[in-house]
Residue, then its C-alpha position, 0 to 999 in steps of 0.5 A: x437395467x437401463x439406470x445400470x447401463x447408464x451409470x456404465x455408459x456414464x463411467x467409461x466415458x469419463x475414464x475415456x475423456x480422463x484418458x485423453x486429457x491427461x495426454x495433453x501436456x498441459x494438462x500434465x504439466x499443471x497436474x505434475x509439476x510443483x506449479x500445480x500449487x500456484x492460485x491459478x493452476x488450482x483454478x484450472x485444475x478445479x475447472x477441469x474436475x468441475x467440467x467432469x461434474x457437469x458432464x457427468x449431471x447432463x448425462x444421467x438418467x432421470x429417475x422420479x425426478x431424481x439424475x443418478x449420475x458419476x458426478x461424485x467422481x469428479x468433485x471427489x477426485x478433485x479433492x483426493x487427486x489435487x488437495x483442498x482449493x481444487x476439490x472444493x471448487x469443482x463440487x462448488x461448480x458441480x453443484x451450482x450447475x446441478x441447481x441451475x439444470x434442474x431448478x425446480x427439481x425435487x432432488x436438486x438442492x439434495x443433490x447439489x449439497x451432496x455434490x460440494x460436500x464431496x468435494x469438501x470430503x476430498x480436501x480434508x481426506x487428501x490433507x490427512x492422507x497427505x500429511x501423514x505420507x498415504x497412499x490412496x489404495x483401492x480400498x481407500x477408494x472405495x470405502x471413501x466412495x462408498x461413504x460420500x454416496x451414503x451421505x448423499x442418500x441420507x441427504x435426499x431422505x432428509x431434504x426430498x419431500x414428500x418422505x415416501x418419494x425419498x424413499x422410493x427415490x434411494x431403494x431405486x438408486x443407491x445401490x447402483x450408485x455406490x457399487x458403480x461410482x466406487x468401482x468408477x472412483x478406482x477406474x478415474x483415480x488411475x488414469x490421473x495416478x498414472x500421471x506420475x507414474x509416466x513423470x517418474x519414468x520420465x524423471x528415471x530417463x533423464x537422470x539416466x541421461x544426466x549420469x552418463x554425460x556426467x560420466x563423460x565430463x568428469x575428466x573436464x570437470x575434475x580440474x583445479x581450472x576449467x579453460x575454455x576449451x574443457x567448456x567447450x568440449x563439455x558443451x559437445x558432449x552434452x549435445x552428443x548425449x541429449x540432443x537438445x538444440x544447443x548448449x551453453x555451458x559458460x564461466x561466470x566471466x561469459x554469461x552475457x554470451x546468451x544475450x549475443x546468441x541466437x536466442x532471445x534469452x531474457x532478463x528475467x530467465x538470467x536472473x532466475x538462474x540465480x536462485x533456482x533451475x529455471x525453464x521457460x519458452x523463448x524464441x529464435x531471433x531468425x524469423x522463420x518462412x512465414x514471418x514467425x518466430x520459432x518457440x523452444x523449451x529453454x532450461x538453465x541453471x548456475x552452477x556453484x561451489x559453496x556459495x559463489x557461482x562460477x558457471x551458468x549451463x543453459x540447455x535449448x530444446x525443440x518445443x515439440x519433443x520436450x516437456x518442461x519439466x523433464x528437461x528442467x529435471x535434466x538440467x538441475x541434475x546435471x549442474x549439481x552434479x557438476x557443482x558437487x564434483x567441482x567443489x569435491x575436486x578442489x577440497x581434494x586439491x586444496x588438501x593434496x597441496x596442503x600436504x606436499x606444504x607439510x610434506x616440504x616442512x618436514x624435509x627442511x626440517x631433516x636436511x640440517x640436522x642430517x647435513x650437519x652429521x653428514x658433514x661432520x663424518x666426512x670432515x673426519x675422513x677428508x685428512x686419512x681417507x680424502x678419496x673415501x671422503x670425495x665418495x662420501x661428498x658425491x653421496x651426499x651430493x646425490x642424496x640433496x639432489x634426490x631431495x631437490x627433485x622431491x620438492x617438485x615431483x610427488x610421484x617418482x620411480x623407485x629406482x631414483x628412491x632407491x638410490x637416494x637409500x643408498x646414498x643415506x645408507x653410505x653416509x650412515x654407514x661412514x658415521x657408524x663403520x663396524x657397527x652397523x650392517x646393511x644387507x640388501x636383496x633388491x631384484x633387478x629391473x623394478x620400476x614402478x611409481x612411488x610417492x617420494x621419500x617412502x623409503x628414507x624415513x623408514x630406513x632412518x627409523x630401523x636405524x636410529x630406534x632400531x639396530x643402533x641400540x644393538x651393540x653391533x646392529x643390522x638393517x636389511x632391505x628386501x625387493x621384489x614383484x610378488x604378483x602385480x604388486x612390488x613388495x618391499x621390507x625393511x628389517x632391523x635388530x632393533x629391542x622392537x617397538x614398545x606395545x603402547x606405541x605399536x599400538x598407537x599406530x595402529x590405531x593412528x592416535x600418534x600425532x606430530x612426528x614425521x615418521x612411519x605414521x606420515x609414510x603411511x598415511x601418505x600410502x593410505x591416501x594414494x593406494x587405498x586403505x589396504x596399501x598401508x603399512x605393516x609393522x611385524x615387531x619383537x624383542x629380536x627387532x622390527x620388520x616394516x612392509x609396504x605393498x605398492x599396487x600398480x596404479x594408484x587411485x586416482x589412476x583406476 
């Protein structure tokens, strides 16, 4: 019962210590971050699980020269927990302290080469399992456990001499050790398993805070420039939301800012900037009471579009409430962030402005053909009709002056759009007299924001392809609210549009003609996909409607 109550002992002080080891954060650092890969912290970490070897050999029991002890947990652990250079280096140093604590022991060369087996068991198991993406269950554990203790039984039976005083040796031991190192084994492995556990949640947090300052930003963000004053204001917020020490939130232009700061930020954590999110302990200028200079936690990450940095955010925390790591994991979410939507923003301005370029083509393309007929008709009237041909002048006059003010405003009411219709539906009319019809129904008092010449072109369609292959043709115009949205429809007594081109439209295959395919993408593009256009057409004609929500996408 005493060797029983030992291995227990021995047991719940490992987790004990385990427990408090992994609440140092240095501890936690080494076995989290992705440092834990650099030479030196594999040697920490293999001192560390070393350390439980030993500690694990001086209080065990002694059993016919034999010291049943936990000591498999820590060369074991190692490996499994931390990969090959770690697990090997603690069974290497468990086993060189159990040779020297009991030198002339019958059990002390069985015991070592079990110990730096062990360790070798957990590097090459932690290789398989980390190579194809498992996790060590409680099973694993146990099993793994199991097997490295049967080993280091077999090793006692074949190197303890004489063999009966093996065999005593093992039928006193091995039971106790395999049951209660692999339950042991579970119990360690959480403690350290929990590390990430914590770090995740941790990770959650701070892209919970990353996200809401970003939510925040966004207004600043968004912008074709960034001035000084949106860093500013970004800086603030970012402040507000983190409460870190300070911020530095700086153009390309103003990165030696952080040099005539109050920090003692250096070359090197600069240029770091450049290739990777970079964090490291600096200290404040101002020496404090006693003459020392204050530590802080700094993090700092450029911020990019494409390959071409055009701002550095640099975050400062008090040492003493931040971890490294989690601050690191703050800063590289927020500056991707803003490099993401920065970039997003201005392939979204970028096309915009294409668009209103194409947009300005296609208009100098309509106007001198459309002027050239207009002043034809009017020229007809200037002799009979000189007052109708003044009317006309002052419609075509209005219809310019409408195309004029397009050419700088995107968005305009619609009832500037409807009286820029009207003033091409009189035009039109003087040209066509009796054979063509208007007939309107536009409620009164509609005003809403519309993108500019929407209506002009499907009007001049129902015309041109529409009523005037009539003999005698008809174009109506309906408006009005139905609900929030506006609703407007244009109909014509037209043959209808062929099938394979209704077709094409709905299917957007048509391509290169200015007409109701650029009306209602440009629709689309504003409102939403459910914003475009619907075309209604027959052998009797074609109805065309639109439906203009309230506010557009961007506007929420």
């Amino acid at each position: 019962m005493e060797l029983y109550y030992n291995m227990i002992v021995n047991i719940g002080l490992l987790v004990l210590i385990a427990n408090i080891l992994v609440r140092i954060p240095v501890v936690t650092q080494i076995i989290c971050e992705e440092n834990k890969h650099i030479f030196m912290a594999k040697i920490v970490l293999g001192g560390i699980f070393g350390g439980f070897c030993i500690f694990s050999t001086c209080t065990g029991a002694q059993v016919q020269g034999a010291i049943p002890n936990t000591r498999v947990l820590g060369a074991l652990a190692g490996g499994l927990l931390c990969g090959p250079t770690v697990g090997i280096l603690a069974g290497l140093i468990g086993a060189i302290h159990r040779i020297f604590f009991d030198i002339h022991g019958v059990t002390t060369f069985a015991c070592a080469l079990s110990t730096l087996m062990e360790g070798v068991i957990g590097a090459f198991i932690y290789q398989f399992f980390h190579k194809r993406n498992i996790d060590f269950e409680w099973y694993f554990l146990v099993a793994i456990t199991a097997v490295a203790e049967c080993l280091h039984m077999a090793n006692l039976l074949v190197f303890v001499r004489p063999f009966s005083l093996a065999v005593s040796i093992v039928q006193i031991i091995a039971l106790p050790m395999i049951i209660f190192n692999s339950i042991g084994m579970v119990l360690f492995f959480s403690v350290f398993d929990d590390i990430y556990t914590r770090q995740n949640l941790i990770a959650a947090d701070k892209m919970r805070l990353a996200l809401s300052i970003a939510d925040a930003c966004v207004v600043n963000i968004r912008k074709s420039r960034i001035t000084d004053g949106d860093y500013r204001e970004m800086e603030k917020t970012i402040s507000g939301f983190s409460r870190c020490r300070d911020v530095f939130f700086l153009p390309l232009s103003r990165k030696d800012e952080l040099f005539s700061s109050d920090y003692e930020f250096t070359e090197s954590f600069v240029n770091s900037m450049e290739r990777r999110c970079t964090t490291e302990l600096i200290y404040k200028k101002e020496k404090g009471v006693l003459g020392f200079k204050q530590s802080l936690v700094a993090s700092g990450s450029k911020v990019t579009m494409g390959n071409e940095t055009w701002g550095y955010l640099v975050l400062v925390f008090d040492r003493r409430y931040s971890s490294p790591e989690a601050v690191e994991c703050l800063v590289s979410a927020l500056a991707k962030f803003f490099s993401t939507n920065y970039e997003a923003y201005q392939v979204e301005y970028q096309k915009k402005m294409r668009e209103r370029a194409e947009f300005r083509v296609l208009q100098s393309q309509i106007n001198p053909h459309f002027l050239f007929n207009s002043l034809n008709t009017i020229s007809c009237f200037c002799r009979e009709k000189p007052d109708y041909a003044r009317e006309l002048l002052l419609a075509l006059s209005v219809y310019f002056r409408h195309n004029l003010n397009s050419s700088d405003d995107y968005m305009i009411d619609i009832a500037a759009e409807f009286e820029q219709v009207d003033a091409y539906l009189m035009l039109e009319k003087a040209r066509f007299e009796d054979k063509l019809q208007i007939v309107k129904d536009i409620e009164a008092d509609i005003h809403r924001q519309v993108p500019t010449l929407i209506l002009q072109p499907i009007v001049e369609n129902a015309i041109k392809h529409g009523a005037m292959r009539r003999e005698v043709g008809e174009v109506k115009i309906k408006a009005g609210m139905e609900g929030e949205d506006l609703l407007i429809k244009i109909s014509d007594n037209g043959y209808g549009i062929p099938d394979q081109v209704l077709r094409a439209f709905n299917d957007k295959t048509t391509k290169g003609r200015y007409g109701l395919l650029n009306v209602d993408g440009r629709l689309r593009s504003i409102y939403g996909e459910k914003y475009g256009l619907v075309i209604d057409s027959s052998g009797e004609g074609t109805t065309v409607t639109m439906r203009i929500p309230p506010k557009a996408l961007l506007e929420g």
